[in-house]
SEVOMI-395702 format. One line per 3 residues: their letters; for each residue z, y, x of C-alpha. Coordinates in Angstrom, 1 decimal. Layout:
N
A> Z/Y/X  ... $
This chain:
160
XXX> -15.4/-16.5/-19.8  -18.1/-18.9/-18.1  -19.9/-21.2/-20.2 $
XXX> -21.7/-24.2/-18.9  -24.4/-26.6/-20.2  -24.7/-30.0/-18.8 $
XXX> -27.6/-31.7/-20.3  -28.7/-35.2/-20.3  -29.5/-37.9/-22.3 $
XXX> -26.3/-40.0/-21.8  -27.9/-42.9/-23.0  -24.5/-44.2/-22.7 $
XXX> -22.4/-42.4/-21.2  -20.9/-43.4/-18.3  -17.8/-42.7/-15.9 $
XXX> -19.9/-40.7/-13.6  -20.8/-38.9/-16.0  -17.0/-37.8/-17.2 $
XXX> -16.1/-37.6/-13.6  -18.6/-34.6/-13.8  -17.3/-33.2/-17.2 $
XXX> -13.8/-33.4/-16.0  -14.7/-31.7/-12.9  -16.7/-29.2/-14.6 $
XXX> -14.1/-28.1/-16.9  -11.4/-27.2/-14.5  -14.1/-24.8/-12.7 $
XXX> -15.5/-23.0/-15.4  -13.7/-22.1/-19.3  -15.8/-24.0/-21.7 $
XXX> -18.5/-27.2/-20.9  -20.6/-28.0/-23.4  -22.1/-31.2/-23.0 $
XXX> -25.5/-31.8/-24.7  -27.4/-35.0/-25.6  -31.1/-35.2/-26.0 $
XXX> -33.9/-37.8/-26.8  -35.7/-37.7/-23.4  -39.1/-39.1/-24.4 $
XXX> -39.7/-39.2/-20.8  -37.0/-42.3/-20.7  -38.9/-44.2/-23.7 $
XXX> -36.5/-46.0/-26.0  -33.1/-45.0/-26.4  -30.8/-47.7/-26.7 $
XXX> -28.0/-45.7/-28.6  -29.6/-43.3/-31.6  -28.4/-39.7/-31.2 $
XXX> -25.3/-40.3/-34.2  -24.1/-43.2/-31.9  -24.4/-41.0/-28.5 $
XXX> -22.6/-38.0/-30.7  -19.7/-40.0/-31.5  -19.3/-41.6/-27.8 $
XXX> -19.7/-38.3/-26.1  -16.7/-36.8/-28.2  -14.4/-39.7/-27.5 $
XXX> -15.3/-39.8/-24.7  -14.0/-36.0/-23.7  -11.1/-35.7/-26.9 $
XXX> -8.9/-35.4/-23.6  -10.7/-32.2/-22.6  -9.6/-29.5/-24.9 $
XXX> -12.8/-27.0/-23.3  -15.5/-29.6/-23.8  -17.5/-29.4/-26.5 $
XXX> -20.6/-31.7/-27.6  -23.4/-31.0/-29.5  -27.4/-32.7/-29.3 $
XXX> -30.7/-31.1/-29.0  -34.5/-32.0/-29.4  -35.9/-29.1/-27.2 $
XXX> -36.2/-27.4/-24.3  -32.6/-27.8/-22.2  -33.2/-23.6/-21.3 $
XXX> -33.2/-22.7/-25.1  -30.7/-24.3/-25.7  -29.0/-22.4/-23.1 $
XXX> -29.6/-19.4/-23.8  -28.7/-19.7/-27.9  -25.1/-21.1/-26.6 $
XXX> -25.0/-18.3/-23.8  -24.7/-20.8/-21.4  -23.8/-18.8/-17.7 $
XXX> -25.4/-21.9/-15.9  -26.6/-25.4/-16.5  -24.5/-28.0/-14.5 $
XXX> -26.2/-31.1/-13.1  -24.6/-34.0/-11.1  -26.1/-35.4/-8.1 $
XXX> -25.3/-38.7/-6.9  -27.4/-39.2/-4.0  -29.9/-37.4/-1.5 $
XXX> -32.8/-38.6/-3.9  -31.3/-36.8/-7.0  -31.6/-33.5/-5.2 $
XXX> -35.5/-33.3/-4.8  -35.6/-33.9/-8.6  -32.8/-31.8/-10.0 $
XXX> -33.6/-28.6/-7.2  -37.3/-28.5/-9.1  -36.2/-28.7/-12.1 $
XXX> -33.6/-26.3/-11.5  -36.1/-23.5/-10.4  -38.2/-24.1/-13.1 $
XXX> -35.1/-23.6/-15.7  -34.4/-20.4/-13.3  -38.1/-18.9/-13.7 $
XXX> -38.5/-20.0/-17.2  -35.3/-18.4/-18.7  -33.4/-16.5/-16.1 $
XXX> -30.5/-19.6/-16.1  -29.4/-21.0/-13.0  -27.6/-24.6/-12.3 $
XXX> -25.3/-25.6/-10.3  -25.2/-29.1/-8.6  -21.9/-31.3/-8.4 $
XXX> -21.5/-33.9/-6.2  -20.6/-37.5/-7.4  -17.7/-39.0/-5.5 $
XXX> -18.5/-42.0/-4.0  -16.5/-44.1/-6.2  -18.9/-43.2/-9.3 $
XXX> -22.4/-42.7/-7.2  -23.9/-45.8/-7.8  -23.4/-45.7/-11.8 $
XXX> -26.8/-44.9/-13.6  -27.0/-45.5/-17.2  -30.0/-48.0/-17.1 $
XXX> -28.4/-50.0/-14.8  -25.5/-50.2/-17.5  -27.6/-51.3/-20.1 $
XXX> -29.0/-53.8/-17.8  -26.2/-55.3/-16.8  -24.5/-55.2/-20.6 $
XXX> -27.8/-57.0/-22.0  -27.6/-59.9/-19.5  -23.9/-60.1/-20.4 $
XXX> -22.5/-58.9/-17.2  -19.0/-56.6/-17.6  -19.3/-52.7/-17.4 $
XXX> -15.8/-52.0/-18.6  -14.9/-50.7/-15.3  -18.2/-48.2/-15.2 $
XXX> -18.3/-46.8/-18.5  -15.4/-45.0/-21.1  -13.5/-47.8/-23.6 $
XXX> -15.3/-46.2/-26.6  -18.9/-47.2/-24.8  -17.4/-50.6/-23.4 $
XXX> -16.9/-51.6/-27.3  -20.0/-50.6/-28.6  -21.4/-52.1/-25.6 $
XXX> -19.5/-55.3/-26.3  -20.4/-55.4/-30.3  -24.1/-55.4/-29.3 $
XXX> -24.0/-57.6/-26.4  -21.0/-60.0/-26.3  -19.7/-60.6/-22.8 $
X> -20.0/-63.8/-21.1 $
């Protein structure tokens, strides 16, 4: 059985980010996607109950996805669900410099490698803060984020 860990702060979560859950699961037997507070992002918008809840709606249709959140390093957390590999999307050429260091560092600190996913190029352009952005303002993301997201999304900022 191969376990993977796909990490991020899904701050929401966002069709590009189930595009890579859904393609994720039909490589490997079980995904476990994992929310964190990223105090490198500053304020979340979504507190880690509200993230929980939209993560598993989001991925009820994926009977070897499981969620869970985390306040701590993404390797140890890795290695106490015996994650095989961490998974990490990558939408464009700019993502990779990123992602590659972080991914050696997770490999020399804790012996856990990732493997990258590419974004189709239907979903590349989605990023999360661009979603809030647009949602704030009053602009429609229904089309670039899951229907339990678009609400909440909706109930804080009405569309115009």
């Amino acid at each position: 059985m191969v376990r993977v860990l796909y990490p991020g702060s899904f701050d929401p979560v966002h069709n590009g980010h189930v595009e890579l859950v859904e393609m994720a699961a039909e490589l490997f037997d079980e995904v476990i996607v994992a929310a964190m507070r990223n105090p490198q992002k500053g304020e979340t918008l979504f507190d880690m109950d509200e993230r929980e809840a939209m993560l598993q709606e989001s991925f009820a249709h994926l009977p070897n996805v499981r969620t869970t959140m985390f306040g701590e390093l993404v390797v140890t957390l890795a290695r106490r669900e015996n994650a095989d590999f961490i998974v990490k999307g990558l939408r464009a050429v700019s993502d990779f410099e990123n992602e590659l260091q972080m991914a050696q560092t997770n490999r020399e600190v804790a012996g856990v490698p990732t493997v990258f996913l590419p974004s189709t190029s239907d979903s590349s352009f989605i990023a999360s803060k661009y979603i809030r952005e647009i949602a704030r303002f009053g602009g429609d993301v229904t089309s670039m984020v899951p229907p339990a997201v678009a609400k909440r999304l909706q109930d804080r900022w009405p569309v115009s």
